[in-house]
C-alpha positions as CSV (number, residue, x, y, z in Angstrom):
1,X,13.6,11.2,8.3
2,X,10.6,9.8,6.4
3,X,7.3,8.7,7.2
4,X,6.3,5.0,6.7
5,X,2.4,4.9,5.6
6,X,1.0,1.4,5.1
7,X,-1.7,2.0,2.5
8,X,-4.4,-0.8,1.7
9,X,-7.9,-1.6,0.2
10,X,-10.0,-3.9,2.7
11,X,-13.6,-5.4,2.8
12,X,-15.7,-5.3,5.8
13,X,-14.4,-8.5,6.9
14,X,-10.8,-7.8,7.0
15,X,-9.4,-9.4,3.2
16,X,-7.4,-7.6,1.0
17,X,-8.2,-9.4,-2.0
18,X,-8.4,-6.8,-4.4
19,X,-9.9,-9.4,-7.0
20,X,-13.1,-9.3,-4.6
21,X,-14.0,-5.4,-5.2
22,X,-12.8,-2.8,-7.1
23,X,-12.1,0.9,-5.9
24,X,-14.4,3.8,-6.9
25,X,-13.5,6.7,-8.7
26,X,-13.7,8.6,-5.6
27,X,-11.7,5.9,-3.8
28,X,-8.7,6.2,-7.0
29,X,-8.9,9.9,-6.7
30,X,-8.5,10.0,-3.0
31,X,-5.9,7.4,-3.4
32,X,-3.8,9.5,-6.4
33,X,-3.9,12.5,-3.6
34,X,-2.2,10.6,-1.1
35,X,0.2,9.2,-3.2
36,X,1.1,12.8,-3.9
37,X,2.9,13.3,-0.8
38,X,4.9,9.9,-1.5
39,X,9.0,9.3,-3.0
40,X,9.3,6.0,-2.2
41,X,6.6,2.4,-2.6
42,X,8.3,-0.6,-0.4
43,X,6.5,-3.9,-2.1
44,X,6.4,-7.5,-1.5
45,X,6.8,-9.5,-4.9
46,X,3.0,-10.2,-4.6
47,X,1.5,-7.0,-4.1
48,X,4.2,-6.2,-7.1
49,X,3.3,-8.2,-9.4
50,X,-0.6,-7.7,-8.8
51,X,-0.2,-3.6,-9.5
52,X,2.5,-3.9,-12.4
53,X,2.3,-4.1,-15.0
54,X,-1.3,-3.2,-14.8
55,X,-1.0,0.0,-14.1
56,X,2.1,0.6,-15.7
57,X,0.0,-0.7,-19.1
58,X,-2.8,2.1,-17.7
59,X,-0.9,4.6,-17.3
60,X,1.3,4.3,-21.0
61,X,-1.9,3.7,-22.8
62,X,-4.5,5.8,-21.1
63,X,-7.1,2.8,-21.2
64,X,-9.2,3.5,-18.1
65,X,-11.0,6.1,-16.7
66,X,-10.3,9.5,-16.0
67,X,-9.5,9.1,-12.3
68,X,-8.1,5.4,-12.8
69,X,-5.5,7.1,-15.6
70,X,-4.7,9.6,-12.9
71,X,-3.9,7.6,-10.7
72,X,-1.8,5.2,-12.8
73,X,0.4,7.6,-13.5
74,X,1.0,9.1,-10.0
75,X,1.5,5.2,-8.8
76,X,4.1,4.8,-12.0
77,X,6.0,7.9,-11.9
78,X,7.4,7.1,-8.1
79,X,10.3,5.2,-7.5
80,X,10.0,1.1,-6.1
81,X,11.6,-1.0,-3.5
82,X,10.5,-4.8,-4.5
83,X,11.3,-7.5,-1.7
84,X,11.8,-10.3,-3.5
85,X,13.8,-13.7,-4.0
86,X,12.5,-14.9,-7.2
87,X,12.3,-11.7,-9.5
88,X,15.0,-10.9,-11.6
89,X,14.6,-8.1,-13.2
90,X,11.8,-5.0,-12.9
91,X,11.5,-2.0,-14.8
92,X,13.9,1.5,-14.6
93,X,12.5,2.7,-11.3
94,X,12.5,-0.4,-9.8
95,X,14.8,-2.0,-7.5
96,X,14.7,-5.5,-6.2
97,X,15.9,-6.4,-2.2
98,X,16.6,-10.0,-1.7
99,X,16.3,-9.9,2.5
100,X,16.0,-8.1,5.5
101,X,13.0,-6.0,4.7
102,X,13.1,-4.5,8.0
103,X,16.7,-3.3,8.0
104,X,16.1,-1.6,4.1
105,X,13.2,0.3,5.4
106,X,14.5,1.6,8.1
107,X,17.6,2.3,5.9
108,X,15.4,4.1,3.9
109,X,13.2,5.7,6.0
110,X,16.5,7.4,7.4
111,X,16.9,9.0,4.0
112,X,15.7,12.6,3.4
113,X,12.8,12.9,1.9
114,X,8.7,13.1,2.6
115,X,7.3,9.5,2.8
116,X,7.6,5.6,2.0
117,X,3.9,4.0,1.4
118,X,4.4,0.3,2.3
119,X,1.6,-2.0,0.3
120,X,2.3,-5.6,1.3
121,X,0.5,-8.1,3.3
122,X,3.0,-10.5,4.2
123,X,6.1,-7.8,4.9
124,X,3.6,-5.9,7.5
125,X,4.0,-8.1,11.0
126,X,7.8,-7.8,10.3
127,X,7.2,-4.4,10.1
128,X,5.1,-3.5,12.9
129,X,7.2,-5.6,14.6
130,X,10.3,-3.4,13.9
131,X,8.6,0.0,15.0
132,X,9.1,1.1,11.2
133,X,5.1,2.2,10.1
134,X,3.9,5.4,11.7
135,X,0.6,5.5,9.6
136,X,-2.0,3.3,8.1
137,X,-4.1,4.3,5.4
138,X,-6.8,1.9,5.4
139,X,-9.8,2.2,2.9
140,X,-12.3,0.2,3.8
141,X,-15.1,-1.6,0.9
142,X,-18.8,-2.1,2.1
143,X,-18.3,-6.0,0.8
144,X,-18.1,-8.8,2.8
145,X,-15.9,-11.6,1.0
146,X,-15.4,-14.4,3.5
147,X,-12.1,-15.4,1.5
148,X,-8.3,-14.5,0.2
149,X,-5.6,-12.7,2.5
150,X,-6.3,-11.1,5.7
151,X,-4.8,-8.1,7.1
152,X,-3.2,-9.8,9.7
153,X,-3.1,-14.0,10.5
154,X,-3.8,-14.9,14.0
155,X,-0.7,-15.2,15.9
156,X,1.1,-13.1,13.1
157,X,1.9,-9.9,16.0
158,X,3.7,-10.3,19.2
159,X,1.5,-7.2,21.0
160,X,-0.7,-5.2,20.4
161,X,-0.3,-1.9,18.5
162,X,-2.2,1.1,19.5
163,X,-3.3,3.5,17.1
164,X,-4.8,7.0,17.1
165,X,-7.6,7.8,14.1
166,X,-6.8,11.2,12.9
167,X,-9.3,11.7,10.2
168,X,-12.1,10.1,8.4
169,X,-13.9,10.3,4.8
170,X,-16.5,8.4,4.0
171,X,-17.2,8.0,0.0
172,X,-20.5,7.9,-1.9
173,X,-19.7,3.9,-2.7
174,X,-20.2,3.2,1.1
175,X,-16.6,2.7,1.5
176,X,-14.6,4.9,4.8
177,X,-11.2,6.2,4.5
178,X,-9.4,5.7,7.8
179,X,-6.0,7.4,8.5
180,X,-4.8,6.3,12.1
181,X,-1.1,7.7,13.3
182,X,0.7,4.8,15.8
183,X,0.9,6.2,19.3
């Protein structure tokens, strides 16, 4: 069975607007490492469309830096679960899911294999919800934003989940990586 990581950029406050700070080279590098140990990214259209093409266009033309080419092609090369009702068609290694996000993860989490990274905001009550993540990856920016998407809406769980940290690293940028496991 695999393991369900939810991976995610964050400022101080809590938002994942990604258009409010931008990753390190550290951060990226940490970042291509993790995704080293991942077969399978579960999306939302949203978080889709805001990482491809990007760094699909990154990662053919070599256009950023070292670490952000690195990690362009790690992210590219690994195959994609896209929940989505209004896309129609995605690249080779991409395959669109119309509904029941919950019941195609766990689907795929059944599957051999090492582990799924899940990167969407909207999809991740449902989730919790269903018992499917067992990690969160959570990098968080030393930026305060006040503004976009939150991690989580008010109201959005129906109980708490408990979480255990099992490691730390803290970056030159200011920024933490924190790695919790659900208990």
């Amino acid at each position: 069975m695999k393991t369900v990581s939810f991976s995610m950029n964050i400022s101080l406050d809590g938002y994942c607007d990604h258009s409010m700070f931008n990753p390190s080279e550290e951060v990226l590098e940490y970042f291509t490492e993790t995704l080293s140990e991942v077969d399978l990214l579960f999306f939302g259209r949203v978080m889709y469309q805001l990482m491809f093409p990007y760094w699909a266009d990154v990662a053919q033309n070599q256009t950023g830096t070292a670490a952000e080419n690195r990690f362009a092609q790690r992210l590219t090369a690994i195959d994609r679960v896209v929940m989505s009702c209004s896309l129609n068609s995605l690249d080779d290694n991409t395959r669109i899911v119309r509904s029941h996000p919950a019941e195609e993860l766990l689907k795929l989490k059944q599957q051999p294999g090492n582990k799924i990274s899940v990167d969407s905001v909207s999809l991740l009550p449902e989730l919790i919800q269903a018992g499917l993540i067992d990690e969160f990856q959570l990098v968080v920016h030393p930026v305060m934003v006040g503004q976009g998407r939150p991690l989580l809406t008010g109201g959005s769980l129906q109980e708490k989940l408990n979480l255990r940290l099992v490691d730390t690293t803290a970056f030159k940028s200011g920024s933490i990586a924190l790695h919790y496991l659900k208990q």
